[in-house]
KERODREN-913839 format. One record per residue: residue number from 1; chain; residue in three letters; x, y, z of N, C-alpha, C in turn. Coordinates in steps of 0.05 Angstrom, whole numbers. Example, Ala and Ser with C-alpha at 12.3 -4.5 7.8 and 13.67 -1.06 7.14 Angstrom:
BEGIN
{lose = 1; guro = A; bapa = ALA; nx = 264; ny = -114; nz = 156; cax = 246; cay = -90; caz = 156; cx = 264; cy = -66; cz = 156}
{lose = 2; guro = A; bapa = SER; nx = 257; ny = -45; nz = 142; cax = 273; cay = -21; caz = 143; cx = 258; cy = 1; cz = 157}
This chain:
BEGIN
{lose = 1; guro = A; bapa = UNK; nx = 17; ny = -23; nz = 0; cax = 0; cay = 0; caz = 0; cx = 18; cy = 25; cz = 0}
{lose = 2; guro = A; bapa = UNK; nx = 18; ny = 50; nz = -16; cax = 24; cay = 68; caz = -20; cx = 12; cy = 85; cz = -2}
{lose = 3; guro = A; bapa = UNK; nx = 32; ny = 108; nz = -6; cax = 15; cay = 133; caz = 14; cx = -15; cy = 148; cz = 0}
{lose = 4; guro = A; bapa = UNK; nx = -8; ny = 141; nz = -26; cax = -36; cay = 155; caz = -31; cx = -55; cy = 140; cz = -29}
{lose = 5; guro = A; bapa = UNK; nx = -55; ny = 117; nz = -35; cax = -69; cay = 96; caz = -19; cx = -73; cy = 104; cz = 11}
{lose = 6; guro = A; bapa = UNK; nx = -54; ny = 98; nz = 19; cax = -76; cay = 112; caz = 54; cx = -79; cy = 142; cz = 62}
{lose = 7; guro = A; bapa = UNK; nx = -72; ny = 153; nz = 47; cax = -85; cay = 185; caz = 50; cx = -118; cy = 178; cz = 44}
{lose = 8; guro = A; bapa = UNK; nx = -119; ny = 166; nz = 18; cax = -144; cay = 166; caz = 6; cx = -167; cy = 147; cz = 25}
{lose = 9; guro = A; bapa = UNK; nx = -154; ny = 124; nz = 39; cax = -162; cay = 102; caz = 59; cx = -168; cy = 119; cz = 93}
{lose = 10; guro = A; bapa = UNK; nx = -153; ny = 137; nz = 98; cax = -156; cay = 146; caz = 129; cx = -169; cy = 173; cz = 122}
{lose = 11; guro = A; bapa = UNK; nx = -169; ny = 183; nz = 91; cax = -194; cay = 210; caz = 91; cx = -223; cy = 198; cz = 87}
{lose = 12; guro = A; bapa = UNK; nx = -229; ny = 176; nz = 76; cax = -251; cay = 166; caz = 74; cx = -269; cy = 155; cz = 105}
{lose = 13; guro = A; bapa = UNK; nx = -247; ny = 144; nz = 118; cax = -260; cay = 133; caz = 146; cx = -253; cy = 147; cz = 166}
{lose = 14; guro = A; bapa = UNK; nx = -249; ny = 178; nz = 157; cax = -248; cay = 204; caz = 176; cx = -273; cy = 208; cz = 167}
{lose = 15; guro = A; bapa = UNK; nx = -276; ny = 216; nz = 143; cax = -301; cay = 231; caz = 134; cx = -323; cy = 216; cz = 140}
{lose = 16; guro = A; bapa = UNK; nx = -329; ny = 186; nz = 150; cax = -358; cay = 168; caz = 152; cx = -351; cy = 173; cz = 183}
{lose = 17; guro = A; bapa = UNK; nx = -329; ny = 164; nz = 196; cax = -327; cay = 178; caz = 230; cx = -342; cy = 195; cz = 239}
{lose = 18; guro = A; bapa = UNK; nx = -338; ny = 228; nz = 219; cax = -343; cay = 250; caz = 226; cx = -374; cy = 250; cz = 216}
{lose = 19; guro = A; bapa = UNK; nx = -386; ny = 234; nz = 201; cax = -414; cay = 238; caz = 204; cx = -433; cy = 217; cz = 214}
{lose = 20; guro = A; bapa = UNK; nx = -408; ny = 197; nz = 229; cax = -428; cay = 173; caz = 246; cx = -423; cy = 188; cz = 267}
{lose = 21; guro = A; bapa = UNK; nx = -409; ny = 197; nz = 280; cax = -415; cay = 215; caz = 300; cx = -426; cy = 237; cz = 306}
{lose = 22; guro = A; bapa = UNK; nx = -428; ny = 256; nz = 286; cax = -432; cay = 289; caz = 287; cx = -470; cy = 287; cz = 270}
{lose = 23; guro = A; bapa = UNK; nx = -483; ny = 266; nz = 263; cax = -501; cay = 267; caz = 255; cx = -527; cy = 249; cz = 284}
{lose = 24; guro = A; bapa = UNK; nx = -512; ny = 229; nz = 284; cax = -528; cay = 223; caz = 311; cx = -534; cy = 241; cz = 348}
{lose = 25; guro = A; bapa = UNK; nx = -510; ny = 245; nz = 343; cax = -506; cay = 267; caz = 365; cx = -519; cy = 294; cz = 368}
{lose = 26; guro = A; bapa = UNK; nx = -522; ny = 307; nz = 341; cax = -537; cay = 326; caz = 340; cx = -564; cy = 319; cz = 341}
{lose = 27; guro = A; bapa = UNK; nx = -573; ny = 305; nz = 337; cax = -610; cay = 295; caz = 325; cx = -605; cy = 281; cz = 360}
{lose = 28; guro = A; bapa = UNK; nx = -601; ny = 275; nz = 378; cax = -606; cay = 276; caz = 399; cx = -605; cy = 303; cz = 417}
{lose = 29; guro = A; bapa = UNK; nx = -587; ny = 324; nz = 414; cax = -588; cay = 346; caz = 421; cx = -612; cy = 367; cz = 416}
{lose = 30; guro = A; bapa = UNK; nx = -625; ny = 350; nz = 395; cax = -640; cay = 374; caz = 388; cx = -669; cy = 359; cz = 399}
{lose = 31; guro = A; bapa = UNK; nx = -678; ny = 329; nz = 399; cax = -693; cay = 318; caz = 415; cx = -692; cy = 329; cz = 440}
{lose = 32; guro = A; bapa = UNK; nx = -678; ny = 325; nz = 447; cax = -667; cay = 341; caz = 485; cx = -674; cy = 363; cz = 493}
{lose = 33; guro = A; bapa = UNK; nx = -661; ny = 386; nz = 466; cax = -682; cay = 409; caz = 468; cx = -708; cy = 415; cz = 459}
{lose = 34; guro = A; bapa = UNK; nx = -716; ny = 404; nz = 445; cax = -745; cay = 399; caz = 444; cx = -769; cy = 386; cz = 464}
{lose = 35; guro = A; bapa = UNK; nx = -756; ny = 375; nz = 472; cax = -768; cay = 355; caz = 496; cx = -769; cy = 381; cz = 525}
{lose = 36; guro = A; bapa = UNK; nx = -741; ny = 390; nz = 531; cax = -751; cay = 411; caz = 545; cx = -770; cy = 429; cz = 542}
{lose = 37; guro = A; bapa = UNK; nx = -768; ny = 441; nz = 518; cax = -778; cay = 463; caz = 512; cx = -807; cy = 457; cz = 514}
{lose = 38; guro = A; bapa = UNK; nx = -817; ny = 431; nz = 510; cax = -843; cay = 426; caz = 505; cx = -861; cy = 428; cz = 544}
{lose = 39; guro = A; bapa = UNK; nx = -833; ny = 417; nz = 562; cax = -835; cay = 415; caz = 588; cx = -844; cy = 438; cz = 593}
{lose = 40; guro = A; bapa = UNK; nx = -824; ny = 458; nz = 583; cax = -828; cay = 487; caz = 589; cx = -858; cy = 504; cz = 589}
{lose = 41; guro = A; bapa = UNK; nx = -859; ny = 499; nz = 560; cax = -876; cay = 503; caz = 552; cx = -913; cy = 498; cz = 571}
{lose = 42; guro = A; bapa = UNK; nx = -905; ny = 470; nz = 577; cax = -934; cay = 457; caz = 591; cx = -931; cy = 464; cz = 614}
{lose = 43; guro = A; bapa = UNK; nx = -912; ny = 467; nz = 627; cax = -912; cay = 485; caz = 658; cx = -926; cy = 516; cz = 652}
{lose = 44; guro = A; bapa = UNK; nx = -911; ny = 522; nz = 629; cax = -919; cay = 557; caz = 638; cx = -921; cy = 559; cz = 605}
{lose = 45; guro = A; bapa = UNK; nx = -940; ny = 561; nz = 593; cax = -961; cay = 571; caz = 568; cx = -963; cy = 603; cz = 574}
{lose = 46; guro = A; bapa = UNK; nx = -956; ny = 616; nz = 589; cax = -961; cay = 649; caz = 578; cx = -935; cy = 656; cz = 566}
{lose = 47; guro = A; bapa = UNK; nx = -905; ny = 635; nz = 575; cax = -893; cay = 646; caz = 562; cx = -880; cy = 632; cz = 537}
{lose = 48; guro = A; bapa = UNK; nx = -903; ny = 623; nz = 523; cax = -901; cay = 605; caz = 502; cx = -881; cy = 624; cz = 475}
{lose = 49; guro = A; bapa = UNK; nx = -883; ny = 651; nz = 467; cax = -870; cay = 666; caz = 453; cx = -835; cy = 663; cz = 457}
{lose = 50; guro = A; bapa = UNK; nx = -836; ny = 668; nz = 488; cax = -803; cay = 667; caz = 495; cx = -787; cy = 642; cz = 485}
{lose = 51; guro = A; bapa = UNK; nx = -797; ny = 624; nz = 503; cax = -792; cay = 594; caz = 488; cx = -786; cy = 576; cz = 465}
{lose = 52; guro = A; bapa = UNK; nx = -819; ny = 592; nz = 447; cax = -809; cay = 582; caz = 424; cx = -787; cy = 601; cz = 402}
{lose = 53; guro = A; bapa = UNK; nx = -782; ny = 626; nz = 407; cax = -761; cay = 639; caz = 392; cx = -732; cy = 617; cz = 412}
{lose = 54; guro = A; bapa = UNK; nx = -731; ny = 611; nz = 434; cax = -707; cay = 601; caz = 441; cx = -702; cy = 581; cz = 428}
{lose = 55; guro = A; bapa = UNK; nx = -716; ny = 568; nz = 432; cax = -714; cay = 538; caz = 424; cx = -718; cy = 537; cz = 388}
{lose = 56; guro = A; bapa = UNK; nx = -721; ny = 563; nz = 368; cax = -717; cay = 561; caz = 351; cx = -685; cy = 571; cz = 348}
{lose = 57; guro = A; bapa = UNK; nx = -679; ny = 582; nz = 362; cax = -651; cay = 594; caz = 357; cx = -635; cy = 567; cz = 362}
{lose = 58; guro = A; bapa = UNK; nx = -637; ny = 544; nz = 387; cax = -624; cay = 533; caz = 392; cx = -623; cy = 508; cz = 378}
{lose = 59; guro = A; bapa = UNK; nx = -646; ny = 506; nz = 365; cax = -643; cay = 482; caz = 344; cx = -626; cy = 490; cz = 326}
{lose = 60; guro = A; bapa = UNK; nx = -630; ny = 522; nz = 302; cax = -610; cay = 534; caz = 284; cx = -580; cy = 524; cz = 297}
{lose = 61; guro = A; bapa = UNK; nx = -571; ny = 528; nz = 320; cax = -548; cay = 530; caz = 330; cx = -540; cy = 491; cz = 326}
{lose = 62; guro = A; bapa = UNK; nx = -556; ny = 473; nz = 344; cax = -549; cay = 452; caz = 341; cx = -555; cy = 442; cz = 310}
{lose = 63; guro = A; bapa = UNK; nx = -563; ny = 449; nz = 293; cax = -571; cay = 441; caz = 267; cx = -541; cy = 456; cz = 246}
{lose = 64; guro = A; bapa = UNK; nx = -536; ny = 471; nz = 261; cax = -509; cay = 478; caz = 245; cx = -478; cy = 462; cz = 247}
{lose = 65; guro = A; bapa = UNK; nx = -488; ny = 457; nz = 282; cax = -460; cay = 430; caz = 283; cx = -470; cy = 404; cz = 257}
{lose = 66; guro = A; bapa = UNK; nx = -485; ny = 397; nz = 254; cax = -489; cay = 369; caz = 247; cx = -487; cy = 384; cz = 212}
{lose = 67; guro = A; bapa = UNK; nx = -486; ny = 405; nz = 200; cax = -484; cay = 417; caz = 176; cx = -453; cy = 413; cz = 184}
{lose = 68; guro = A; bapa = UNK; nx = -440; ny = 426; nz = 200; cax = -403; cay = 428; caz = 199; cx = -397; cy = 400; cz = 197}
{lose = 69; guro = A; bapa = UNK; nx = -410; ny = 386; nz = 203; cax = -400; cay = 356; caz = 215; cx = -396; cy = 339; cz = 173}
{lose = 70; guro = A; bapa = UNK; nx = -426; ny = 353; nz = 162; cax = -428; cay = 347; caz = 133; cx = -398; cy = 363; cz = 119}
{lose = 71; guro = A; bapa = UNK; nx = -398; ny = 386; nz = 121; cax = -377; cay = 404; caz = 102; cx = -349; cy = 389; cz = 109}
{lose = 72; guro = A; bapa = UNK; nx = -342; ny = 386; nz = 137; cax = -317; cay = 374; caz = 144; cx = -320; cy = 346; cz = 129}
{lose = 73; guro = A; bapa = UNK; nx = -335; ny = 330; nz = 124; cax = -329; cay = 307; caz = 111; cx = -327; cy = 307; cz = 79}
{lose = 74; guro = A; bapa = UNK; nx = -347; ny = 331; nz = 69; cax = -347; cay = 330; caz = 42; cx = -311; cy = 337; cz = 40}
{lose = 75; guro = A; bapa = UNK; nx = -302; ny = 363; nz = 48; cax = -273; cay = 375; caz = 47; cx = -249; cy = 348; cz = 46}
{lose = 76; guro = A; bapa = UNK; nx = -255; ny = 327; nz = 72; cax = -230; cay = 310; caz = 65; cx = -245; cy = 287; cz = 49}
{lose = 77; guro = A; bapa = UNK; nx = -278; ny = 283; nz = 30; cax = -267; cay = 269; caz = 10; cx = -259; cy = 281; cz = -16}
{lose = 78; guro = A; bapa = UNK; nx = -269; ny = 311; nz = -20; cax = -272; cay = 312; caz = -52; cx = -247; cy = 335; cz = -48}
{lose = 79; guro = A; bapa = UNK; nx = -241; ny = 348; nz = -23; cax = -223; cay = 371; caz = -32; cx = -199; cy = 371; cz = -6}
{lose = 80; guro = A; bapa = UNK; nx = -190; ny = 347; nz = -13; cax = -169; cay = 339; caz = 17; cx = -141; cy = 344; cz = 6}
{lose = 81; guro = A; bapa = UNK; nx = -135; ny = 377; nz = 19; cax = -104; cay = 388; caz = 20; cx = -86; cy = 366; cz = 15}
{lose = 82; guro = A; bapa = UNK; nx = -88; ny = 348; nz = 37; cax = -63; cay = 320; caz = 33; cx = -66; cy = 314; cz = 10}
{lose = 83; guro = A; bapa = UNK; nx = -77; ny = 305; nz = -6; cax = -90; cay = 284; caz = -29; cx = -73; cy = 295; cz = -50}
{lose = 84; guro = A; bapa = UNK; nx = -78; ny = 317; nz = -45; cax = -62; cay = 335; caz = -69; cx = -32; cy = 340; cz = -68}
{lose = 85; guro = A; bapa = UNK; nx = -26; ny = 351; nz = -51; cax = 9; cay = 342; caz = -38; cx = 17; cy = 314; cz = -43}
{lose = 86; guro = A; bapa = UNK; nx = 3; ny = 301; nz = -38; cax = 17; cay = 263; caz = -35; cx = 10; cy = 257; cz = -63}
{lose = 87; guro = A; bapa = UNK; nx = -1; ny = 267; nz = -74; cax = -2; cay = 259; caz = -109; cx = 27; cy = 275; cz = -122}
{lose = 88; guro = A; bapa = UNK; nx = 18; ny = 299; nz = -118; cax = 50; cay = 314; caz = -135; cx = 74; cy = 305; cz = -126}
{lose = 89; guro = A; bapa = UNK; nx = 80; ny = 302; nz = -94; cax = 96; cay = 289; caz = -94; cx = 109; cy = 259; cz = -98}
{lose = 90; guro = A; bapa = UNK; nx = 79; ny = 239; nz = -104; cax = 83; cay = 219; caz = -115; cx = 93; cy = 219; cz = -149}
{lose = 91; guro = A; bapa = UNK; nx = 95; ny = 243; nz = -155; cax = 102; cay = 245; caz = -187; cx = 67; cy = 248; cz = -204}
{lose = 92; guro = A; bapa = UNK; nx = 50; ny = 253; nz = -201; cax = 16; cay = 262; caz = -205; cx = 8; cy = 241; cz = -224}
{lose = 93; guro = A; bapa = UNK; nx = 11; ny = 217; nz = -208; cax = 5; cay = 193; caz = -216; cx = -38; cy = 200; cz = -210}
């Protein structure tokens, strides 16, 4: 096995890592906060306005990790700095 061989081998099972982790994790974060918010909510209904702007902001926020979690994996398969270095200097086989 060559190096571009495992550049290409350890950016692929970084990039399925980073979204078996960063996609499950979020979609429970945001269950969690929803589940509160709904708590919230059924305790105290007058301040149903406050709540739901939070808990929309805080889903945006956890819904943006699990987006970074996507861009970081697309970057090391289709546009991975190494890949490109370890080719030229393999001669741009």
């Amino acid at each position: 096995m060559n190096s571009v061989d495992l550049i290409g081998m350890v950016s692929i099972i970084t990039a399925g890592a980073t979204i078996g982790f960063g996609a499950p994790l979020t979609a429970i974060g945001e269950g969690y906060a929803i589940a509160k918010a709904m708590t919230a909510l059924a305790q105290q209904p007058d301040a149903s306005p406050t709540i739901t702007r939070t808990l929309f902001i805080a889903i945006a926020m956890i819904e943006s990790s699990a987006i970074y979690c996507f861009v970081v994996s697309m970057i090391l398969i289709f546009a991975n700095p190494f890949w490109n270095h370890v080719v030229q200097a393999a001669g741009g086989q």
